[in-house]
C-alpha beads as a LAMMPS data file, in Angstrom:
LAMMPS data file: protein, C-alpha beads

267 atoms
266 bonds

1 atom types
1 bond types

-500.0 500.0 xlo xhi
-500.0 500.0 ylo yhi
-500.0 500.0 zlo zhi

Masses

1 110.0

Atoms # bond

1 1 1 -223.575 288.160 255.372
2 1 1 -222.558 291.749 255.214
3 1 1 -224.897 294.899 254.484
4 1 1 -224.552 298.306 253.475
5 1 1 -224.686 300.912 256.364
6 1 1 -225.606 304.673 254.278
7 1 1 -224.319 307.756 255.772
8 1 1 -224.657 310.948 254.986
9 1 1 -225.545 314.916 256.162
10 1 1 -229.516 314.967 256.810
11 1 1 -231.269 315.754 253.772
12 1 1 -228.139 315.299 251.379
13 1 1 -228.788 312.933 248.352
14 1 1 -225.830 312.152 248.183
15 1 1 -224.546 309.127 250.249
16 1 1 -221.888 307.259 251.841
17 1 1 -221.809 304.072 252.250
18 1 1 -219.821 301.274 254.959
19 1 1 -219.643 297.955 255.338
20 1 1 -221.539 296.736 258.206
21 1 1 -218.303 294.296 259.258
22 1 1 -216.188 297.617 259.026
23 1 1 -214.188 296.720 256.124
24 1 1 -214.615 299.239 253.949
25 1 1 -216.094 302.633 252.559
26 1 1 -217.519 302.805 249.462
27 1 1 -216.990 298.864 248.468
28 1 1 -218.279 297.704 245.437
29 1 1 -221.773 296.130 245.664
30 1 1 -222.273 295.760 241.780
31 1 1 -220.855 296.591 238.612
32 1 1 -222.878 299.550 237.940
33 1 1 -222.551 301.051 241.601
34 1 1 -218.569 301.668 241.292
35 1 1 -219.072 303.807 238.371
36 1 1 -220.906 306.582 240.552
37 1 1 -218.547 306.287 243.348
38 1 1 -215.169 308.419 243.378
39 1 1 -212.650 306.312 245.395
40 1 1 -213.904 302.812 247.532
41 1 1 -211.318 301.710 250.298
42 1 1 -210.552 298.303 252.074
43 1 1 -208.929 298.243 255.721
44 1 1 -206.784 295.591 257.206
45 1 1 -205.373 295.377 260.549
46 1 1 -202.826 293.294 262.424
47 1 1 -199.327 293.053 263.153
48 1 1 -196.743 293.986 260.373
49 1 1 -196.135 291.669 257.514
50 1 1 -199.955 289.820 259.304
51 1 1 -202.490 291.965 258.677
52 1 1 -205.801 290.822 258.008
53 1 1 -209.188 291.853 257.007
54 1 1 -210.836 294.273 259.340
55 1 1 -213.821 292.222 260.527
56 1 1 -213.208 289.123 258.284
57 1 1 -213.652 287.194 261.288
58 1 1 -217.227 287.805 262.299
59 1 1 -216.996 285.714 266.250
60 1 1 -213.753 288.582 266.882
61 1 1 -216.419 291.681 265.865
62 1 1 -217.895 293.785 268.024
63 1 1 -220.459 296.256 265.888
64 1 1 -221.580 297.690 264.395
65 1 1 -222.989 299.931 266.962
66 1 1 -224.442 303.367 267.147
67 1 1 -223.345 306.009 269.251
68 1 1 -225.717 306.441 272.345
69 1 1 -227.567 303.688 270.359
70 1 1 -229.152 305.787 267.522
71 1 1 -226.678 308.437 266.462
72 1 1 -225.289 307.633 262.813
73 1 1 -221.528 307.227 264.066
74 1 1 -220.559 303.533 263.895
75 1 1 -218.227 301.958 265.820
76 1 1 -216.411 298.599 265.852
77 1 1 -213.806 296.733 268.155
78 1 1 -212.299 294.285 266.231
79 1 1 -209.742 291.435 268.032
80 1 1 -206.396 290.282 266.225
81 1 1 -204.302 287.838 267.894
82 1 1 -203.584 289.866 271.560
83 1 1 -204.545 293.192 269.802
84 1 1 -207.777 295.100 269.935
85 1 1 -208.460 297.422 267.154
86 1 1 -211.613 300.281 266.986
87 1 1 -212.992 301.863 264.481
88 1 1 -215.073 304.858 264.475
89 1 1 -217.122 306.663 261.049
90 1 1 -219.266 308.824 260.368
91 1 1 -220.378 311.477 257.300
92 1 1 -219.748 315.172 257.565
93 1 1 -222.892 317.301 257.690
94 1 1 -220.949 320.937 257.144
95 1 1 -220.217 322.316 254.021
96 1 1 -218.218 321.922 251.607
97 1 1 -217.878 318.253 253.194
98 1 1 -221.642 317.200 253.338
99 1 1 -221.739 318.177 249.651
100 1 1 -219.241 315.153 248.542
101 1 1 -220.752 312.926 251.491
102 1 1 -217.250 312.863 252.804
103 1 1 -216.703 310.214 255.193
104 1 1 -214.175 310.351 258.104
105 1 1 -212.644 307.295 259.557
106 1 1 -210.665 307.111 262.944
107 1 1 -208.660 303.802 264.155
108 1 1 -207.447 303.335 267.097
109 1 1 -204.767 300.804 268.657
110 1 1 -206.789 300.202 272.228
111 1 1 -204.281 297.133 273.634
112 1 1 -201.665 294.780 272.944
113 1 1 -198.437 295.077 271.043
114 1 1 -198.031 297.866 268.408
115 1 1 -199.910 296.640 265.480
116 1 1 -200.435 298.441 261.389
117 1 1 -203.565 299.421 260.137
118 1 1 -203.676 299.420 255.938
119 1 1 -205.877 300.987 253.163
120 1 1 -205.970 299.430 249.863
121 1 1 -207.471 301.811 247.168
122 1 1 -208.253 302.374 243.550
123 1 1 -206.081 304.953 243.017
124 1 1 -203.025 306.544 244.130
125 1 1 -203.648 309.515 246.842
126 1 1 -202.298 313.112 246.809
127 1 1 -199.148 313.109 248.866
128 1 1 -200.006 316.915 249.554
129 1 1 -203.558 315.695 250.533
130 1 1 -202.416 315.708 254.283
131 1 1 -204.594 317.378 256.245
132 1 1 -202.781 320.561 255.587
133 1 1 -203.527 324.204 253.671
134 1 1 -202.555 324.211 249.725
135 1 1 -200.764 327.487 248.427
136 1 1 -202.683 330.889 248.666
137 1 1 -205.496 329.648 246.517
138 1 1 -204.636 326.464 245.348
139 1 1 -207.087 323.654 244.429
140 1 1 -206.343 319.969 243.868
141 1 1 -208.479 317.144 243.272
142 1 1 -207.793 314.401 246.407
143 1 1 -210.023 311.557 246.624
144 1 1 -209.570 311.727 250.079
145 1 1 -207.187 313.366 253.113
146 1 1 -204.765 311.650 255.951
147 1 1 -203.245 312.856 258.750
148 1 1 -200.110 312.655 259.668
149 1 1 -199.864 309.050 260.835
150 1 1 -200.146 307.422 257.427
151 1 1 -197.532 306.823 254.704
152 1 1 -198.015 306.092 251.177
153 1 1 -196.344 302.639 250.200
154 1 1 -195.122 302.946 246.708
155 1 1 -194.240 299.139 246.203
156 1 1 -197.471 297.959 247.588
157 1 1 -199.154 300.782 246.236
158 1 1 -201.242 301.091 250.007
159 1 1 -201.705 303.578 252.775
160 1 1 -200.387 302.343 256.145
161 1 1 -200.376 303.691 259.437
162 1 1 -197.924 301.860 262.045
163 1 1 -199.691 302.348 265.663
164 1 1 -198.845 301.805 269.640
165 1 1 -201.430 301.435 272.087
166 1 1 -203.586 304.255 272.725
167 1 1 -202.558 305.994 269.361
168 1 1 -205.181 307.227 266.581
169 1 1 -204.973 307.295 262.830
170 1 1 -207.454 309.480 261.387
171 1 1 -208.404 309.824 257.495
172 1 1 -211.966 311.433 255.230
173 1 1 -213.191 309.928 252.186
174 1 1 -214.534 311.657 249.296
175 1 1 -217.568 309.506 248.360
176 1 1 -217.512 312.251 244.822
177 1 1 -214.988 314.017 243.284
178 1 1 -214.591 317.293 244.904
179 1 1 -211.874 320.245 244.256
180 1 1 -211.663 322.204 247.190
181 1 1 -208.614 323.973 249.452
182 1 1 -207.258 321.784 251.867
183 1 1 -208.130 322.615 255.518
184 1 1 -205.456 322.407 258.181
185 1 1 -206.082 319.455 260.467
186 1 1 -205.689 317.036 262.727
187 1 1 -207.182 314.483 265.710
188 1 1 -208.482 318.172 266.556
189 1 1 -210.241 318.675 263.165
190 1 1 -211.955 315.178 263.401
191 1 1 -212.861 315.312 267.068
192 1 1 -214.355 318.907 266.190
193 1 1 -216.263 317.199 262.502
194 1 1 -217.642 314.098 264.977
195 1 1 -219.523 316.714 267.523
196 1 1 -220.974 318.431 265.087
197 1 1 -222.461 315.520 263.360
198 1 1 -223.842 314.313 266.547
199 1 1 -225.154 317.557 267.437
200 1 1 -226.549 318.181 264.447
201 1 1 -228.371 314.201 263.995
202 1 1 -229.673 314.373 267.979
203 1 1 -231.597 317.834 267.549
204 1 1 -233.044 316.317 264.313
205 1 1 -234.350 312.889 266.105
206 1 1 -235.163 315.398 269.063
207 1 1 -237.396 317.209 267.197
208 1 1 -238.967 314.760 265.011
209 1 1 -239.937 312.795 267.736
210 1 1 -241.500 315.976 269.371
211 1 1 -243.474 316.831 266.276
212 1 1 -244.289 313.256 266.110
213 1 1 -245.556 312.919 269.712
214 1 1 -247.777 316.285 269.074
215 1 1 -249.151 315.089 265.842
216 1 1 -250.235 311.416 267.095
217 1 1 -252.215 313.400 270.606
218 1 1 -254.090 315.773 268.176
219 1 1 -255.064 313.025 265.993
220 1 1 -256.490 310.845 268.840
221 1 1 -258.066 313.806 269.215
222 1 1 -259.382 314.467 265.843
223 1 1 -260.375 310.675 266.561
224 1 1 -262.354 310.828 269.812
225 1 1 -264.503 314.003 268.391
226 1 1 -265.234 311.821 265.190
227 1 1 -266.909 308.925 267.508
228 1 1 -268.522 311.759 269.336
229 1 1 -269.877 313.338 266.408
230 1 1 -271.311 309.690 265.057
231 1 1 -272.405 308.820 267.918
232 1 1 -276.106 308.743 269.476
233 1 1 -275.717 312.011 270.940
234 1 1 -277.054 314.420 268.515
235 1 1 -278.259 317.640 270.197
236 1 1 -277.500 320.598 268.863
237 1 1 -275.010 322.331 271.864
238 1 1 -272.895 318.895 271.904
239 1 1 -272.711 318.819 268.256
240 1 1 -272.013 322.548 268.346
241 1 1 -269.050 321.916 270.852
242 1 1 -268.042 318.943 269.150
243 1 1 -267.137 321.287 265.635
244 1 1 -265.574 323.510 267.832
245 1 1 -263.409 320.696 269.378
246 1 1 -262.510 320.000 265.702
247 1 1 -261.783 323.102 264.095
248 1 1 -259.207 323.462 267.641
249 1 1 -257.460 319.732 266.322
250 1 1 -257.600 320.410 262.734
251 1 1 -255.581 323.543 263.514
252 1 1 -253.173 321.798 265.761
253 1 1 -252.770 319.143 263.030
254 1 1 -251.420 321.769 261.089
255 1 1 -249.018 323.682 263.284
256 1 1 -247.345 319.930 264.136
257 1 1 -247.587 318.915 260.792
258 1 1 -248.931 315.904 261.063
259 1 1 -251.486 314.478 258.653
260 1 1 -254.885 315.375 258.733
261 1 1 -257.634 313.451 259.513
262 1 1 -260.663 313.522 257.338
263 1 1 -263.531 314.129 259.897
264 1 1 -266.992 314.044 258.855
265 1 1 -269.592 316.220 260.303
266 1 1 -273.349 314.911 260.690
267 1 1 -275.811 317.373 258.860

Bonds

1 1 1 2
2 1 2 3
3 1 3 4
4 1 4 5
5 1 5 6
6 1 6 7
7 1 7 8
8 1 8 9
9 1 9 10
10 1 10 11
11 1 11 12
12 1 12 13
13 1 13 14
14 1 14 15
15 1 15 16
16 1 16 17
17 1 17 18
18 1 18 19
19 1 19 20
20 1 20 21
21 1 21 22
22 1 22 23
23 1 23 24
24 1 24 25
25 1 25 26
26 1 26 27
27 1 27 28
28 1 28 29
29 1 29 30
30 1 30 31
31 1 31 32
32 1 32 33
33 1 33 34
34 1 34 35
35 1 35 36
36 1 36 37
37 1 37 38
38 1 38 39
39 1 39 40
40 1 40 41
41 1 41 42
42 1 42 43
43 1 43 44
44 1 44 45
45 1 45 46
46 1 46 47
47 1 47 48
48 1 48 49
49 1 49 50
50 1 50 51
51 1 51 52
52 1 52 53
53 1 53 54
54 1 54 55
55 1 55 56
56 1 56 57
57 1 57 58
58 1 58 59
59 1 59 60
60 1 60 61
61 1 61 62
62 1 62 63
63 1 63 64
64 1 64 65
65 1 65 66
66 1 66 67
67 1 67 68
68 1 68 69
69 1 69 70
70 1 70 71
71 1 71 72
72 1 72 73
73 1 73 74
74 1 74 75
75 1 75 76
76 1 76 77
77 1 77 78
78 1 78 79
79 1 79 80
80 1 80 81
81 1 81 82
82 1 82 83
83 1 83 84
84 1 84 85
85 1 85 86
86 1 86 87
87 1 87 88
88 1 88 89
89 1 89 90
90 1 90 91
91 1 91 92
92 1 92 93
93 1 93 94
94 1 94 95
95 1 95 96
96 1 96 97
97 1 97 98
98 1 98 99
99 1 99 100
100 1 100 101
101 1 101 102
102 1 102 103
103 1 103 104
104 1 104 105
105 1 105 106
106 1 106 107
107 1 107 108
108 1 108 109
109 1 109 110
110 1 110 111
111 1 111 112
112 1 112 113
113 1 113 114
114 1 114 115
115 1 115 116
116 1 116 117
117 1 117 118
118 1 118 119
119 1 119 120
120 1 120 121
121 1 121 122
122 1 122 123
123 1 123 124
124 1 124 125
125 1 125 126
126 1 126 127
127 1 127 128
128 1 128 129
129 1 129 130
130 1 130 131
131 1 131 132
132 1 132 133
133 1 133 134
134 1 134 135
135 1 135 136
136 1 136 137
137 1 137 138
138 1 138 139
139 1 139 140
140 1 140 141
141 1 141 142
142 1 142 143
143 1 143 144
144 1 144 145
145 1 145 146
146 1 146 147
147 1 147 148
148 1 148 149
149 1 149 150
150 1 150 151
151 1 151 152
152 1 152 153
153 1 153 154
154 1 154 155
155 1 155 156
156 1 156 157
157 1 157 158
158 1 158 159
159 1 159 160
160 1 160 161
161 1 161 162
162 1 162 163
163 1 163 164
164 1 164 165
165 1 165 166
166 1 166 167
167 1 167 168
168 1 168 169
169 1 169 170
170 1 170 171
171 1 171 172
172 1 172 173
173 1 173 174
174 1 174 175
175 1 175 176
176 1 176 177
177 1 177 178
178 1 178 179
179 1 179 180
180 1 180 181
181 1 181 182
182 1 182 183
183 1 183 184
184 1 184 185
185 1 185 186
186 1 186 187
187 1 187 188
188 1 188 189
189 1 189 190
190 1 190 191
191 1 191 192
192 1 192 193
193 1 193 194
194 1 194 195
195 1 195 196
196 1 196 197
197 1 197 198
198 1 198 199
199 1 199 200
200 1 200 201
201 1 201 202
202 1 202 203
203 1 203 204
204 1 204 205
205 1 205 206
206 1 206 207
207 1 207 208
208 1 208 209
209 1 209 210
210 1 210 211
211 1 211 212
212 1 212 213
213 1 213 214
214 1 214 215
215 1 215 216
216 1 216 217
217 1 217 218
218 1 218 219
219 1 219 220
220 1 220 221
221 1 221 222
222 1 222 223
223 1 223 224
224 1 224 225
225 1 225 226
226 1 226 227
227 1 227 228
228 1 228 229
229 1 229 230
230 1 230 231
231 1 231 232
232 1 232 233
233 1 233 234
234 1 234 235
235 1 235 236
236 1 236 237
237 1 237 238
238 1 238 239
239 1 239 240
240 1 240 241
241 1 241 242
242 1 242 243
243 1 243 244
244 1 244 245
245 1 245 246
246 1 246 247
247 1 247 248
248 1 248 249
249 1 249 250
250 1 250 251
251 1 251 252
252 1 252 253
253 1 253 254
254 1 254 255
255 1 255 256
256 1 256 257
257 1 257 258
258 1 258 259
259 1 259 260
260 1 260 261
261 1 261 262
262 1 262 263
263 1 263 264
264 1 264 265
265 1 265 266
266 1 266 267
């Protein structure tokens, strides 16, 4: 069985979403989840006039994995005949992109004979959509951008990208519609989107899990002086001490931001 993977900037309510076998972005789930979605896409991989599902067979997956095990940029090596194929995606946390939970995709040819990556859609994408600038203040509506290794095939109505060994096909997906100026880029452009997102996710965790570590020592804290307190030592300097001691974690509570413990303090 397959499962959703949700991606998106941190704090955005708007998500992403992949399928855990790297199939697809934005596959339909259910009837009334495709309504709210702007554009879902299917990969295949394989050698021309062959391809097959990306990930359809699970024993020849690898992933999905995390990078450095807990960043959200999933990865997948995927084995067709003498071919290995990778797959890299993530969600842009920069505006405008983080606003549309845009999702960039990267695949990459890593051995074996030259092989063709496809992308089935629901719609038809804007040949100007490439990764390149629009007139002096032009805006179109894409559902999503390429670069410049994929071609749009009008009988087949499909994206495909022909690759050798060692060469990358890059593309973003709008997970909403969006109007915007197209950017100029390339394998640059997506290297530059991917550090950013990792940047941006590790100094989150990194902090969380500071202010996490911080909170749970003051509240053992806040603990030990509330067995103190109703304990059988009573006198008046140790109870005196023993306020003092929780006044000092209370306020420490606070400046982690942890949740306060309710201590009571014997008459």
């Amino acid at each position: 069985m397959h499962y959703i993977i949700a991606l998106s900037a941190p704090h955005e309510p708007k998500k992403g979403r992949v399928i855990s076998n790297g199939s697809g972005i934005n596959l339909r789930y259910k009837r009334s989840h495709a309504s709210r979605l702007c554009l879902f896409v299917a990969f295949s991989v394989g050698e021309v006039g062959k391809e097959e599902k990306f990930g359809g067979d699970l024993p020849r997956l690898d992933g999905p994995r995390y990078q450095e095990g807990y960043l959200p940029i999933v990865e997948w090596n995927y084995q067709v005949g003498a071919s290995t194929y990778s797959q890299q995606a993530f969600a842009c946390v920069e505006s405008p992109l983080k606003e549309t939970a845009t999702i960039m995709a990267q695949f990459m040819l890593r051995d074996g004979p030259p092989g063709r990556v496809v992308a089935t859609s629901r719609g038809q994408p804007d040949r100007r959509a490439r990764w390149a600038s629009d007139p002096p203040g032009g805006r179109r509506e894409s559902p999503f951008w390429l670069d410049e290794h994929w071609t749009w095939d009008e009988t087949q109505k499909r994206l495909t990208a022909d690759l050798v060994p060692g060469s990358q096909a890059c593309l973003a997906v709008f997970t909403m519609p969006w109007k915007c100026p197209r950017p100029s880029a390339d394998r640059d452009k997506y290297r530059e989107q991917q550090t950013k997102c990792a940047a941006t996710w590790s100094k989150l965790i990194k902090q969380s899990a500071s202010s996490r570590s911080r909170g749970a020592c003051e509240q053992c804290l806040a603990r030990a002086v509330d067995r103190q307190l109703h304990g059988p030592v009573r006198r008046p300097a140790v109870v005196q001490r023993l306020r003092l001691l929780r006044a000092i974690a209370r306020d420490r509570l606070r400046r982690s931001g942890a949740r306060s413990i309710g201590v009571r303090v014997p008459a």
